[in-house]
KOLKE-374850 format. One record per residue (C-alpha): residue in three letters; x, y, z. Coordinates in pm, whole numbers, always signed. Layout:
N
- ALA;X;Y;Z;
...
This chain:
489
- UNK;+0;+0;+0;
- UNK;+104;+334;-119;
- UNK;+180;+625;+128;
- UNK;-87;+810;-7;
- UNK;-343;+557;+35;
- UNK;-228;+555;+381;
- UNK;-292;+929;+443;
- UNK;-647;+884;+260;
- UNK;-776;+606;+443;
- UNK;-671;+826;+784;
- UNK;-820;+1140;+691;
- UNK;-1164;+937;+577;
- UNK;-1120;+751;+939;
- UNK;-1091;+1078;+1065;
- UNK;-1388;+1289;+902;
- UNK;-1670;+953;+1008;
- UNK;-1497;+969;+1370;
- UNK;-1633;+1388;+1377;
- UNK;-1889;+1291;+1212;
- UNK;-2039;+992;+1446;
- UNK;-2309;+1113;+1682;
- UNK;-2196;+1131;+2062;
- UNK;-2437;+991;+2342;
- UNK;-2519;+1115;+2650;
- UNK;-2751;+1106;+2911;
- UNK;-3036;+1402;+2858;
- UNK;-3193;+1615;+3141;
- UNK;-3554;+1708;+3148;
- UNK;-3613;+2017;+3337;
- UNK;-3928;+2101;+3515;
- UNK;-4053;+2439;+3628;
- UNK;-4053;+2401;+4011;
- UNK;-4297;+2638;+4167;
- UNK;-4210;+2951;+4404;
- UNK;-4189;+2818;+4794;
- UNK;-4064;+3067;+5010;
- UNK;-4311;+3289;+5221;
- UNK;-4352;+3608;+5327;
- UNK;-4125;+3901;+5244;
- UNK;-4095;+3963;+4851;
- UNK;-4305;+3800;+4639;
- UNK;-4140;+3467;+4595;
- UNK;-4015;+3355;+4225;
- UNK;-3876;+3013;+4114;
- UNK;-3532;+2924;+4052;
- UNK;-3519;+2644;+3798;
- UNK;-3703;+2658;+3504;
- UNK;-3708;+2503;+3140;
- UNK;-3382;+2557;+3060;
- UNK;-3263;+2724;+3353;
- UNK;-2849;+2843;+3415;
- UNK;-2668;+3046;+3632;
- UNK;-2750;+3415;+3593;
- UNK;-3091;+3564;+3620;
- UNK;-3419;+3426;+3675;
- UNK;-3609;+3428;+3355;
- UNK;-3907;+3463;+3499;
- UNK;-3834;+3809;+3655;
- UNK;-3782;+3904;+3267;
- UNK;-3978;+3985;+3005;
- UNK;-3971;+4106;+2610;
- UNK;-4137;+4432;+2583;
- UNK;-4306;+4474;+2297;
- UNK;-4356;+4840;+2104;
- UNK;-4318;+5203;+2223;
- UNK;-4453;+5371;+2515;
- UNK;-4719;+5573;+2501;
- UNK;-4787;+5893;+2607;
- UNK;-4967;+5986;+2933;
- UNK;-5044;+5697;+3228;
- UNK;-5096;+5338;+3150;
- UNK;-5383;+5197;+3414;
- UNK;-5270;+4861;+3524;
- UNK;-5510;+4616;+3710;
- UNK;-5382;+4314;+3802;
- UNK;-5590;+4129;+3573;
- UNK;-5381;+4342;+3282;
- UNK;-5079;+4246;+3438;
- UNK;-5127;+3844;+3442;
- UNK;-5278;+3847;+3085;
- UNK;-4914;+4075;+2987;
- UNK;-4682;+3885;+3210;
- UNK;-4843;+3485;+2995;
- UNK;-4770;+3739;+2683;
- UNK;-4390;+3868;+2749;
- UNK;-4266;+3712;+3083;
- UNK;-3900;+3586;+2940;
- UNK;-3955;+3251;+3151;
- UNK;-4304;+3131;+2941;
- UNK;-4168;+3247;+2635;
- UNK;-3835;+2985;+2690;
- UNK;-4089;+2743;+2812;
- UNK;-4262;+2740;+2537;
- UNK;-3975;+2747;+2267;
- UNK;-3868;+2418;+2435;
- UNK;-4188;+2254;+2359;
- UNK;-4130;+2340;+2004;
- UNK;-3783;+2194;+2058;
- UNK;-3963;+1908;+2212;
- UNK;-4157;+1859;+1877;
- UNK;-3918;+1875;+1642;
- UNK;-3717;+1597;+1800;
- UNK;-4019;+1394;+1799;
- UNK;-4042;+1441;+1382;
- UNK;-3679;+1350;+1386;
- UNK;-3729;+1022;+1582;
- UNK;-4067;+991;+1341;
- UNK;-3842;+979;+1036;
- UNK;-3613;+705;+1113;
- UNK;-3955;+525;+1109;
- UNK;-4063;+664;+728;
- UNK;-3977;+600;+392;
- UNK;-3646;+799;+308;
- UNK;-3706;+899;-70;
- UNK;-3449;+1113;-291;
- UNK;-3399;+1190;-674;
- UNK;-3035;+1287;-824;
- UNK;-2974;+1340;-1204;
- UNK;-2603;+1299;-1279;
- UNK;-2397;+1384;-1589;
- UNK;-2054;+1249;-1584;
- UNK;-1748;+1220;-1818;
- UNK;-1545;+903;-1737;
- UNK;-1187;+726;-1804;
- UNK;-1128;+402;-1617;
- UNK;-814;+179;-1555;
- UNK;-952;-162;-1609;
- UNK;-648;-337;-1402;
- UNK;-754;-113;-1078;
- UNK;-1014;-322;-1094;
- UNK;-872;-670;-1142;
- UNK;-909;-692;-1524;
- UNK;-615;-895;-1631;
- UNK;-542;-743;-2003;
- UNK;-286;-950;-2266;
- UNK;+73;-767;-2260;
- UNK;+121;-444;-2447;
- UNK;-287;-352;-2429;
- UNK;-370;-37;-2269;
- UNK;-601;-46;-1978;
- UNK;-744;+283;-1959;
- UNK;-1071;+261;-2144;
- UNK;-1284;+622;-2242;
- UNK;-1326;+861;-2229;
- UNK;-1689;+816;-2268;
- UNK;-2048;+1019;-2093;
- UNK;-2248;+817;-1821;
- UNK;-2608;+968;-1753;
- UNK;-2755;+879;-1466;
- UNK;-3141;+973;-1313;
- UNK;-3269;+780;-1031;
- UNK;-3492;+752;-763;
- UNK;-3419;+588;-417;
- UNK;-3612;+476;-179;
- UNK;-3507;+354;+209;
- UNK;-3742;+228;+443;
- UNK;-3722;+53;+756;
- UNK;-3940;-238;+819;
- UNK;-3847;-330;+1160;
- UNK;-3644;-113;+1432;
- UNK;-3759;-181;+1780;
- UNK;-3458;+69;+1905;
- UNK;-3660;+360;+1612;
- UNK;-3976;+324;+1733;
- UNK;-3871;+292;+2120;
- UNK;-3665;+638;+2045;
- UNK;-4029;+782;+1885;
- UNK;-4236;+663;+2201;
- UNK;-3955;+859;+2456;
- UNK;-3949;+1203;+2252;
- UNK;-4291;+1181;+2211;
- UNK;-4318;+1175;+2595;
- UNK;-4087;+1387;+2646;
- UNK;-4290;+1653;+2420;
- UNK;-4585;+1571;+2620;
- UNK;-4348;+1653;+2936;
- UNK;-4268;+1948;+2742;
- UNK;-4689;+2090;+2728;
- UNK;-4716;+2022;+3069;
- UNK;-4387;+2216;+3195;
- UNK;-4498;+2482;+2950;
- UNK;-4788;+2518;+3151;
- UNK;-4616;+2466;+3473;
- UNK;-4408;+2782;+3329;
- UNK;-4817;+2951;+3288;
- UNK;-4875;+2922;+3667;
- UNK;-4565;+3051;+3789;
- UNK;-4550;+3354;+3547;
- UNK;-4940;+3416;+3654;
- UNK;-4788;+3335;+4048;
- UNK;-4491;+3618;+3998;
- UNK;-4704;+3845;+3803;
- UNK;-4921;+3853;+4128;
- UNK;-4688;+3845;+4398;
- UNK;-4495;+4160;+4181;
- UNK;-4860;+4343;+4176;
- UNK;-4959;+4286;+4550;
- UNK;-4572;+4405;+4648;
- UNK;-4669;+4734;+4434;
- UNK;-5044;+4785;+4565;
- UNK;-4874;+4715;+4933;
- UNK;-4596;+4955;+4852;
- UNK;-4830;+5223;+4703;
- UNK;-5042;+5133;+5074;
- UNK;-4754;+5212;+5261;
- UNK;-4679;+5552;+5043;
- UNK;-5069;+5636;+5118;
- UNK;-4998;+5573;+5504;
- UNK;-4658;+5771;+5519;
- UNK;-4836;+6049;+5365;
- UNK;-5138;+6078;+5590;
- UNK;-4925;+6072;+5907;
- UNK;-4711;+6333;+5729;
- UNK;-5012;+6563;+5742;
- UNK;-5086;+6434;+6091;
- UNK;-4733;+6535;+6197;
- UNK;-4767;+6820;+6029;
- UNK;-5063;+6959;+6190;
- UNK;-4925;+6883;+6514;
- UNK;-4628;+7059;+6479;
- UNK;-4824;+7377;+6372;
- UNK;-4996;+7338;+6713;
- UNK;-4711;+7232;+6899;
- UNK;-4576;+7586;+6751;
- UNK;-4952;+7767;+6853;
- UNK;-4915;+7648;+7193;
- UNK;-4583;+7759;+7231;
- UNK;-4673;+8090;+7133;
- UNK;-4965;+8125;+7378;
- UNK;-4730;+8043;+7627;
- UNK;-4894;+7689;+7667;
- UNK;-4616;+7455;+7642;
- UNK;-4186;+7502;+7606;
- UNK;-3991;+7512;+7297;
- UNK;-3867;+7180;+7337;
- UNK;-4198;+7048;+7250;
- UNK;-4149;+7262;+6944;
- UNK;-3834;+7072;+6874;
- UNK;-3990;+6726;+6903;
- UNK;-4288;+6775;+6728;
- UNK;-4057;+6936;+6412;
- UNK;-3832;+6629;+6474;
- UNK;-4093;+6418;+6435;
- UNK;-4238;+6591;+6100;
- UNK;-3902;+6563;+5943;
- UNK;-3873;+6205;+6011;
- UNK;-4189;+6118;+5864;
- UNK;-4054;+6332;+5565;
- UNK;-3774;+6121;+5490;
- UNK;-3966;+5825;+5567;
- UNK;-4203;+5887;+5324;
- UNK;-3893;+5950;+5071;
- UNK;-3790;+5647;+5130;
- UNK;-4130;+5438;+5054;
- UNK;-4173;+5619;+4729;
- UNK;-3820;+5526;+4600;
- UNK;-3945;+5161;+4732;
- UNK;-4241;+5192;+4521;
- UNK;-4132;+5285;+4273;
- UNK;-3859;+5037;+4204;
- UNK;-4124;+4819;+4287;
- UNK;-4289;+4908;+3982;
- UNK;-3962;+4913;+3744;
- UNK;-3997;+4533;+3857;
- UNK;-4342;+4466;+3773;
- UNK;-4329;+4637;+3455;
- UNK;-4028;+4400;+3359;
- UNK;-4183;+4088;+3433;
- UNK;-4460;+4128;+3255;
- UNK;-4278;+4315;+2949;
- UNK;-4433;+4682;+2922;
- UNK;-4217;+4842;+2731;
- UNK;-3934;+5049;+2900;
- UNK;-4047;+5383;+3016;
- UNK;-4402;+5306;+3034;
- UNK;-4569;+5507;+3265;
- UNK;-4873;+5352;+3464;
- UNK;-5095;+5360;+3763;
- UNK;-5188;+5042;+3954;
- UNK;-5587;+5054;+3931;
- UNK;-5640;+4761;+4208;
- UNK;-5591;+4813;+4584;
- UNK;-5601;+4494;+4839;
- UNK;-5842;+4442;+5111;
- UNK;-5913;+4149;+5333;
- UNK;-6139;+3899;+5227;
- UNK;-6133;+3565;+5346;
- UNK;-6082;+3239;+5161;
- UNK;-6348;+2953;+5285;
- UNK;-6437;+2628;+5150;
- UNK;-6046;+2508;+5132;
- UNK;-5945;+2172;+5345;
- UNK;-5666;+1961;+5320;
- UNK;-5788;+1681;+5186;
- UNK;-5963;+1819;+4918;
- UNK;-5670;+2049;+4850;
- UNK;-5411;+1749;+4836;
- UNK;-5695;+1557;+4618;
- UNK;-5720;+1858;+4388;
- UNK;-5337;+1916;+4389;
- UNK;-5251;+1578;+4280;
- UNK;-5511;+1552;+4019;
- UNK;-5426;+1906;+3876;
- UNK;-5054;+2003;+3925;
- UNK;-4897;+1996;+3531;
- UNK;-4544;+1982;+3676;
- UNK;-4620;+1669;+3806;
- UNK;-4777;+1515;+3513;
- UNK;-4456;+1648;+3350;
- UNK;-4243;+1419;+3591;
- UNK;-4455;+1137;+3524;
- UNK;-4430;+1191;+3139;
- UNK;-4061;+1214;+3196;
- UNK;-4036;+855;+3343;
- UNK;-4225;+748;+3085;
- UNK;-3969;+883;+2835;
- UNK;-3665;+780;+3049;
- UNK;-3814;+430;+3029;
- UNK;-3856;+437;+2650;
- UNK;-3532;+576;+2610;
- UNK;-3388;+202;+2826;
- UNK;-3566;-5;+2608;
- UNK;-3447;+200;+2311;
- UNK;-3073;+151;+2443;
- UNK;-3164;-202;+2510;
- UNK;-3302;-288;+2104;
- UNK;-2935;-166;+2023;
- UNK;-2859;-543;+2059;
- UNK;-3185;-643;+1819;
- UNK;-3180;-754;+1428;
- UNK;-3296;-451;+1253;
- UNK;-3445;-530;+894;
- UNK;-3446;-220;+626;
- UNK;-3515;-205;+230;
- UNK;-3381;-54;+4;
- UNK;-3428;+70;-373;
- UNK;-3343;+275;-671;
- UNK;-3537;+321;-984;
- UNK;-3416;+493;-1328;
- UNK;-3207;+538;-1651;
- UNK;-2868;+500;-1720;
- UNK;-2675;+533;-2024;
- UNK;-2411;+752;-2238;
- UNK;-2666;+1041;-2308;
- UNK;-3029;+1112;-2199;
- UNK;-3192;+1001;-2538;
- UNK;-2986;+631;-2490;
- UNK;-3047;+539;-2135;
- UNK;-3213;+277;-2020;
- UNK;-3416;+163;-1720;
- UNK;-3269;+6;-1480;
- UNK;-3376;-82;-1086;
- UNK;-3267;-254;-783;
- UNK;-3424;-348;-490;
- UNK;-3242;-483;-146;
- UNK;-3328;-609;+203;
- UNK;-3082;-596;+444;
- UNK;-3066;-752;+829;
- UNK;-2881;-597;+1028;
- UNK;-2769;-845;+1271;
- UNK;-2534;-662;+1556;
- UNK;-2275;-913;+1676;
- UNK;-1966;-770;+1872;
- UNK;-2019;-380;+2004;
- UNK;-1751;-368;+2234;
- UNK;-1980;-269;+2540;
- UNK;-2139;-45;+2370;
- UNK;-2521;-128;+2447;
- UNK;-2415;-224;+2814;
- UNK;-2274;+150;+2863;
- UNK;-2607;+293;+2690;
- UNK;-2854;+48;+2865;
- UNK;-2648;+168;+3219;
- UNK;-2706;+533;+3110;
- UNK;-3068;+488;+3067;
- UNK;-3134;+333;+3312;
- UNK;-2947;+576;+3572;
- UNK;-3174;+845;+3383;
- UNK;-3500;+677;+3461;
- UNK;-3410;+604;+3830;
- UNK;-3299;+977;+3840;
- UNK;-3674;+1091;+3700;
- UNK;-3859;+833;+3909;
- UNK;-3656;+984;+4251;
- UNK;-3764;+1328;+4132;
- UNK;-4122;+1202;+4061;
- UNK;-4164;+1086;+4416;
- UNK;-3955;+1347;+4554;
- UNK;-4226;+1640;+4368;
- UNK;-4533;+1376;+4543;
- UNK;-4366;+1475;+4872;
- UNK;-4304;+1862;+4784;
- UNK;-4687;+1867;+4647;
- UNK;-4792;+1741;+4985;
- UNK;-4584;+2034;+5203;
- UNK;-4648;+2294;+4996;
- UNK;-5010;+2276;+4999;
- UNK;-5000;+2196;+5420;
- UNK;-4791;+2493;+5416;
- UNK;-4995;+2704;+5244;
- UNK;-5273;+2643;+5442;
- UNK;-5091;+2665;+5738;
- UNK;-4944;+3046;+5637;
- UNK;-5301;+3108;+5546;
- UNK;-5445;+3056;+5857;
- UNK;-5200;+3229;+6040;
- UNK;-5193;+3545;+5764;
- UNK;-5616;+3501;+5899;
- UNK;-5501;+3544;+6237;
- UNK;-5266;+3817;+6154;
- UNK;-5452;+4059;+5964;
- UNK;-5774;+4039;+6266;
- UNK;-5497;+4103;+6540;
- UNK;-5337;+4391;+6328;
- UNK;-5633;+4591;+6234;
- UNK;-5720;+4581;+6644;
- UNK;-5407;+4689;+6705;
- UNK;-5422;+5000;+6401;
- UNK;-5787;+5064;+6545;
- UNK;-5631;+5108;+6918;
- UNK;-5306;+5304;+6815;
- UNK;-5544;+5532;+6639;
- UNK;-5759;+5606;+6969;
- UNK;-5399;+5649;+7114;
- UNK;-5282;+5929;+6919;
- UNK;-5653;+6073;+6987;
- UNK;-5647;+6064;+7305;
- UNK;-5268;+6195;+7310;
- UNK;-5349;+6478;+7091;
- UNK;-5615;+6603;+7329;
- UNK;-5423;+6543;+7677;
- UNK;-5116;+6756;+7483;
- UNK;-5362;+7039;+7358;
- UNK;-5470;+7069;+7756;
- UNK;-5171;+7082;+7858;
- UNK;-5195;+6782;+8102;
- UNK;-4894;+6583;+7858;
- UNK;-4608;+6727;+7671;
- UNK;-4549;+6645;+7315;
- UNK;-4310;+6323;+7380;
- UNK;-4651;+6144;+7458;
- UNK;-4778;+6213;+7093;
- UNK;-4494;+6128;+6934;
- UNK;-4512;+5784;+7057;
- UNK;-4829;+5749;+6911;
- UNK;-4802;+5864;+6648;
- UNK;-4448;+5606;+6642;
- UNK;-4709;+5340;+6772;
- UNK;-4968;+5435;+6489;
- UNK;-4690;+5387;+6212;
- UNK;-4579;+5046;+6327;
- UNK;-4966;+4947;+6360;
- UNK;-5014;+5033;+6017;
- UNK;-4688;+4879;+5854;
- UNK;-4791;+4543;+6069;
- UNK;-5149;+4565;+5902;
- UNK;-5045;+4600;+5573;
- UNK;-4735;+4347;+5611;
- UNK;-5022;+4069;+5723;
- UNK;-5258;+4146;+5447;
- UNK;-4984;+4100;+5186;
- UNK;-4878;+3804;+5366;
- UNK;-5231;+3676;+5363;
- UNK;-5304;+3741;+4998;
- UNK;-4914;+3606;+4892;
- UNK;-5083;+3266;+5113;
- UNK;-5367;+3249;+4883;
- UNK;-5187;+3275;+4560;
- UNK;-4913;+3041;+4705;
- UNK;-5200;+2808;+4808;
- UNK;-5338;+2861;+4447;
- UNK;-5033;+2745;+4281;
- UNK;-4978;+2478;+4547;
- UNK;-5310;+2379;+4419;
- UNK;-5245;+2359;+4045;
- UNK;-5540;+2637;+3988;
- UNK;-5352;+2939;+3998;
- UNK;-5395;+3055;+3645;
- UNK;-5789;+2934;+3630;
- UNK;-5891;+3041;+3972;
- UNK;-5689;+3362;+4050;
- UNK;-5902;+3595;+4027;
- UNK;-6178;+3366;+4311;
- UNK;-5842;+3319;+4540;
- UNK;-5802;+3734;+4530;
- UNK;-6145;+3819;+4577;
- UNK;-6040;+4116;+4803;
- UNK;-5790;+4272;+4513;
- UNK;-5995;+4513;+4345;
């Protein structure tokens, strides 16, 4: 052999070896829902295709311009906006379309391959490269001469257990793929709320600040009345100005709260940058009834799509074994070619083939072992993460009822407590204007009024955050969010 058919044979090695397809085990991910409480409203941390960076589904793809003037913004806008732009759906729903086009490319492997090719060619042969012994002193290069060539060929494979195990895993693994997608749904229409309530309770707060600004403020042009009558000292002067200047920068601070608050919301749910707007909906109390823990767990297990994603996902884990496992199966396949041959178009003539291979594998070299191993560490991976997401279902939803009774509890003990801080600073006001108190009394009611008001509005966050936590817990958030908020409006 020749030096240079050495080097050709290596590079040909070479170009199938980059060529060949590389195996690996594949990942499904799963939206898991939001399950922190209290605080900010909570936002997942894996998604489809979640990484390292940040969470997709606190971004969104604002579409058009803003327009002029103020945008109202109820939260029923904002869900229908944040299932439109949030960055998170839209990624969860370009994997289902991955989902489906691996699904046609498993589907092929199953269908009849057919292609056409027309070829014009000019040949010379050497007859003795191809073992044509020729009598001495007779030249064996023969042409040139024209070869036309149109055909038709046909592939099709008539049994491959590993093909159609391969079609029944990516098509439950697309199935997988619907349901995370509208896994991805809820928790967009779970953020979208929890981003809403943390504006309408931030907006609350700026509402509060604001009337005891004018409260302090009023008492600080008494306080300065008095003190002119002769009534009270100047320090009283002092503390009630103090005071005024405290809620001043308090209320400075709430309003840069709210409205980064805002910049958030609008982001999620992909208004387009600079958008002004005005949230239309305030929250109130209104209780949830007709909830138990049964019937929630019943519900919950009978609705939640990330779990029928999991279970889809064994399902495909366990095609994808017995797919690894046909590796080691006869495969039988047929193929065909139909048309005309000859020097020129006007003298070819028909000619056809037709061939039926078996495939028969013999010695892999460990090959379907290692891929069979793979698998099946896959599927035991997706049926731990199935029964792990049973458990979760079961502790979210006893959790959420468990924060929601105690937000219950909360919000009746906090608006006692506003209702008596407000009698306080009455009461207060009135013993100061006398003269029987000086003005440090007030000012701790008016401290105690502000505390009793950030407390109420904390707990009625917290209690509507347990509702939509105990929606998505559920698997009804995106159906039923509107019955869980009853008192947003």
């Amino acid at each position: 052999m020749t030096t240079r058919a050495i080097v050709v044979m290596l590079i040909a090695a070479g170009l199938v070896w980059i060529g060949a397809p590389r195996f690996g085990s594949a990942q499904t991910g799963v939206p898991q829902g939001p399950r922190e409480r209290g605080g900010p409203p909570p936002v997942p941390s894996t998604g489809p295709g979640a990484q390292a960076g940040p969470n997709p589904f606190l971004g969104g793809v604002p579409t058009g311009t803003a327009t002029p003037g103020v945008l109202p913004l109820s939260l029923t806008d904002a869900i229908a906006r944040g299932l439109a732009h949030n960055l998170g759906a839209l990624l969860s729903e370009q994997g289902t379309r991955a989902a489906y086009g691996a699904k046609l490319s498993a589907l092929s492997a199953l269908l009849p391959t057919v292609g056409g090719s027309v070829a014009q060619a000019r040949e010379q042969l050497n007859l003795e490269a191809f073992g044509f012994p020729l009598p001495p002193g007779t030249s064996p290069i023969v042409g040139p001469f024209n070869v036309f060539d149109a055909r038709v060929s046909l592939s099709q494979a008539v049994f491959d257990y590993g093909a159609i195990e391969r079609l029944r895993a990516t098509s439950a693994s697309e199935s997988a793929s619907k349901y995370a997608y509208q896994d991805a749904r809820d928790v967009v229409v779970q953020v979208s709320s929890g981003l809403y309530l943390q504006a309408v309770t931030g907006a609350a707060r700026v509402d509060a600040a604001r009337a005891q600004l004018r409260t302090a403020d009023a008492l600080y042009q008494r306080a300065v009345s008095l003190k002119a009558a002769g009534i009270v000292a100047g320090i009283e002067v002092l503390r009630a100005r103090v005071e005024l200047q405290s809620q001043q920068q308090r209320l400075i601070v709430l309003e840069n709260d709210l409205a980064k608050e805002k910049l958030t919301l609008a982001r999620a749910i992909g208004l387009p940058s600079g958008q002004q707007f005005e949230l239309t909906d305030r929250a109130a109390y209104a209780a949830l009834k007709g909830m138990t823990l049964e019937g929630s767990l019943q519900q919950a297990y009978a609705t939640r799509s990330d779990l029928r994603a999991a279970g889809e996902a064994v399902r495909a884990a366990e095609a994808a074994r017995r797919a690894a496992q046909a590796e080691a199966l006869p495969s039988v396949h047929v193929d065909a070619d139909y048309g005309d041959i000859g020097n020129t178009a006007g003298s070819a003539k028909m000619t056809y083939s037709v061939a039926a291979i078996v495939s028969v594998p013999i010695f892999q070299g460990g090959r379907v072992r290692g891929r069979v191993s793979q698998a099946d560490a896959a599927l035991q991976q997706q049926k731990a993460q199935l029964e792990d997401l049973r458990s979760r279902i079961d502790y979210e939803v006893r959790a959420a009822l468990l924060d929601l009774k105690a937000a219950d509890d909360f919000v009746a003990v906090a608006k006692s407590t506003t209702d008596l801080a407000n009698e306080q600073l009455a009461q207060a006001q009135d013993r100061f204007a006398a003269g029987v108190a000086d003005n440090l009394e007030v000012v701790q009611a008016q401290n105690a009024v502000a505390a009793a008001t950030e407390n109420y509005l904390s707990s009625l966050y917290a209690h509507n955050l347990a509702k939509v936590a105990l929606a998505r817990a559920v698997g009804i958030v995106e159906k039923s969010i509107g019955q869980f908020l009853g008192g947003v409006k």
